[in-house]
C-alpha positions as CSV (number, residue, x, y, z in Angstrom):
1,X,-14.2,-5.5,-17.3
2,X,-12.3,-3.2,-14.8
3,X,-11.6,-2.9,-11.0
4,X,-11.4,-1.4,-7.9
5,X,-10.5,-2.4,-4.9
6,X,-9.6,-1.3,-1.6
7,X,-8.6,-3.3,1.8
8,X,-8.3,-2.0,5.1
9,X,-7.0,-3.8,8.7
10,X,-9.6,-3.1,11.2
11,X,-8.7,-2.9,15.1
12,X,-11.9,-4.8,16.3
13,X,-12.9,-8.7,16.2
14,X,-14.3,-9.9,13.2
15,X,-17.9,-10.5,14.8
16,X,-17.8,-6.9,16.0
17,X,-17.0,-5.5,12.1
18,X,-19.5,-7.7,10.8
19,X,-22.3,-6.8,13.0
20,X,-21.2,-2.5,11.8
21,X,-21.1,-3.4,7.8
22,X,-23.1,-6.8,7.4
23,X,-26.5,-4.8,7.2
24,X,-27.4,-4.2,3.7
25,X,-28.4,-0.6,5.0
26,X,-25.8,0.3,7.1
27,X,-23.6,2.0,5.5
28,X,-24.6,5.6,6.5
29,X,-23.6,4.3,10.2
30,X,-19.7,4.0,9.0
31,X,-19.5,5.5,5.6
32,X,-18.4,9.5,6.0
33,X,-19.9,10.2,2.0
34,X,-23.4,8.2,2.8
35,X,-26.0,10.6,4.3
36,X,-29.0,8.2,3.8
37,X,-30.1,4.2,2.7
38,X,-33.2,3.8,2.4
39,X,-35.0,0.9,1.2
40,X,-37.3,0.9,-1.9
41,X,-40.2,-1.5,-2.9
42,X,-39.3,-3.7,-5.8
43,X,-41.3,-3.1,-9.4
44,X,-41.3,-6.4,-10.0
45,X,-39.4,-9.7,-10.5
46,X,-35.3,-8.8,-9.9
47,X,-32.5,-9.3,-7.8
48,X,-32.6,-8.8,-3.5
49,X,-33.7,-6.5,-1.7
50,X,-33.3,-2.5,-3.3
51,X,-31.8,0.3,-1.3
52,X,-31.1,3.9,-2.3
53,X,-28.1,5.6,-1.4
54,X,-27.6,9.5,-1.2
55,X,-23.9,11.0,-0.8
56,X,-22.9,14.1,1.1
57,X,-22.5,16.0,-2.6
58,X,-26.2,14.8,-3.8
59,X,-25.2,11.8,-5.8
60,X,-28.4,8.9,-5.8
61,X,-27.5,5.5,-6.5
62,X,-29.9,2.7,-6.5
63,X,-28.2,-0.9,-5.5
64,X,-29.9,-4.5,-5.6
65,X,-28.3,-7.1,-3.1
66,X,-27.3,-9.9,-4.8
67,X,-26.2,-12.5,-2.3
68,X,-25.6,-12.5,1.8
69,X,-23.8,-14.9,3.8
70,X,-23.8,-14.1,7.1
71,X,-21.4,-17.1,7.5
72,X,-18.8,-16.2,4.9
73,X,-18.9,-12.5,6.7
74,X,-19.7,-11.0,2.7
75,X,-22.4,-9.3,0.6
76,X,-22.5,-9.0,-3.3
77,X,-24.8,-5.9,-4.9
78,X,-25.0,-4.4,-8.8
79,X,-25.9,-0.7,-9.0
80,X,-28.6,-0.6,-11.3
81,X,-29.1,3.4,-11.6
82,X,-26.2,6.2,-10.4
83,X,-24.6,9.3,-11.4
84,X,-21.1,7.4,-13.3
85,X,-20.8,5.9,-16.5
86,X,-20.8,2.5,-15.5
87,X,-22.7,-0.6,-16.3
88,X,-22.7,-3.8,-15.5
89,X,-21.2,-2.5,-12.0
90,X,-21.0,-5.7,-8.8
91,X,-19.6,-5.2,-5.9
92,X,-18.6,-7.5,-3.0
93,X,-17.5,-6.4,0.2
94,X,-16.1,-9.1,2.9
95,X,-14.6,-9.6,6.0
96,X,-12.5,-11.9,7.7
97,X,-10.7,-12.7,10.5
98,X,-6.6,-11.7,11.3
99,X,-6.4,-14.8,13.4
100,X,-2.7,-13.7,14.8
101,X,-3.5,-10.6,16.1
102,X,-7.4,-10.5,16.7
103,X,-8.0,-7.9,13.7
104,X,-10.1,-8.1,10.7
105,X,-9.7,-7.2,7.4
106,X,-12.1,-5.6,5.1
107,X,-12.0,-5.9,1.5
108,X,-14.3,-3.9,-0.9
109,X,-14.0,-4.7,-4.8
110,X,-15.7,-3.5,-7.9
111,X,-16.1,-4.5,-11.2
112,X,-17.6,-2.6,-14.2
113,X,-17.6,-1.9,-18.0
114,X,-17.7,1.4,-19.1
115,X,-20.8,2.9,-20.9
116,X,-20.3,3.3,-24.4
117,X,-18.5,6.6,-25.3
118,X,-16.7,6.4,-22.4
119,X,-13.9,3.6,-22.7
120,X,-11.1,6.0,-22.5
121,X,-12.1,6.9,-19.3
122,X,-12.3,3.3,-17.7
123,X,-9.0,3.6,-15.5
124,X,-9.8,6.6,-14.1
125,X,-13.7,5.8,-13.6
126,X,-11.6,2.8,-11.5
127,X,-9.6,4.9,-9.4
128,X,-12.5,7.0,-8.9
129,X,-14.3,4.4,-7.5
130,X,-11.2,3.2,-5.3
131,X,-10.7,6.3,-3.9
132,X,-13.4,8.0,-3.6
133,X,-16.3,5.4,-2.5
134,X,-14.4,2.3,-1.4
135,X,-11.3,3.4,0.1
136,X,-13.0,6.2,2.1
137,X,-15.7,4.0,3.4
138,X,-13.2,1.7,4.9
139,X,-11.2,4.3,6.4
140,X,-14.3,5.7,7.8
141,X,-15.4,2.3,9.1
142,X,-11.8,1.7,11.0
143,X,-12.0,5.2,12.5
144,X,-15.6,3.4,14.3
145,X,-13.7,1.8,15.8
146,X,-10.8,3.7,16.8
147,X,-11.2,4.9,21.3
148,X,-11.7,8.9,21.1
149,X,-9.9,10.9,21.5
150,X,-8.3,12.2,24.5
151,X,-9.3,15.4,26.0
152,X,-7.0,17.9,26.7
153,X,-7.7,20.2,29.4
154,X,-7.7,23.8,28.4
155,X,-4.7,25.7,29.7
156,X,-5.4,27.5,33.3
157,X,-5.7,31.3,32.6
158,X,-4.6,33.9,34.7
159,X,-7.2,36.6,36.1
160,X,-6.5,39.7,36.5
161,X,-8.9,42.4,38.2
């Protein structure tokens, strides 16, 4: 099995981070490469509730949640269909409290085995993932929470007649 994994120190209370990522469908609200969840009916006997997931480039991926605690501030899914060459894919993501300063901090973590033919590629298929769905997603959820951005007043022109 491989991994990826990415962390990220949030500048809002733990309740407040939750409440953004804790919804099994929310990640188009704080994810920049998630365009659309949408839920999908189950075909039968399987794991949680299904969602599908479309990225900014096109990409579909079809994810079962596996567990939710709402206490524990964490949610566990396998993607069962999606455009890498991955099975056996879980992922967890969690938050928890910085109790010093207030913060929280995010983790997001993958594991996975390659399809067969493509074992070589296994380290990079784990970067991939790292950096371009997990640590994006977390940078994209701190910046929620980041005040906006001062506006700068445009710079007095002189009129001429």
């Amino acid at each position: 099995m491989f991994e990826a994994y990415a962390s990220q120190l949030i500048q809002a209370p733990v309740d407040v981070v939750w409440d953004r990522v804790g919804g099994f469908d929310s990640l188009p609200r704080w994810h920049p490469g998630i365009v659309s969840s949408e839920r999908v009916a189950h075909p039968g006997p399987g794991p949680g509730p299904l969602r599908r997931l479309t990225t900014k480039d096109g990409a579909v991926y079809l994810e079962a949640r596996l567990e939710h605690d709402a206490h524990a501030r964490s949610y566990a899914y396998a993607m069962l269909e999606g455009p890498l060459p991955v099975r056996d894919y879980h992922a967890k993501l969690r938050v928890t409290p910085v109790t010093a300063t207030g913060q929280t901090f995010v983790e997001w973590s993958a594991t996975f085995a390659p399809q067969p033919g493509h074992a070589d590629e296994a380290e990079a298929l784990a970067r991939k993932i790292r950096d371009e769905l997990l640590a994006p997603g977390l940078k994209g959820l701190a910046h929620t929470f980041l005040p906006p951005a001062p506006r700068v007043p445009a710079p007095e022109r002189e009129w001429r007649r």
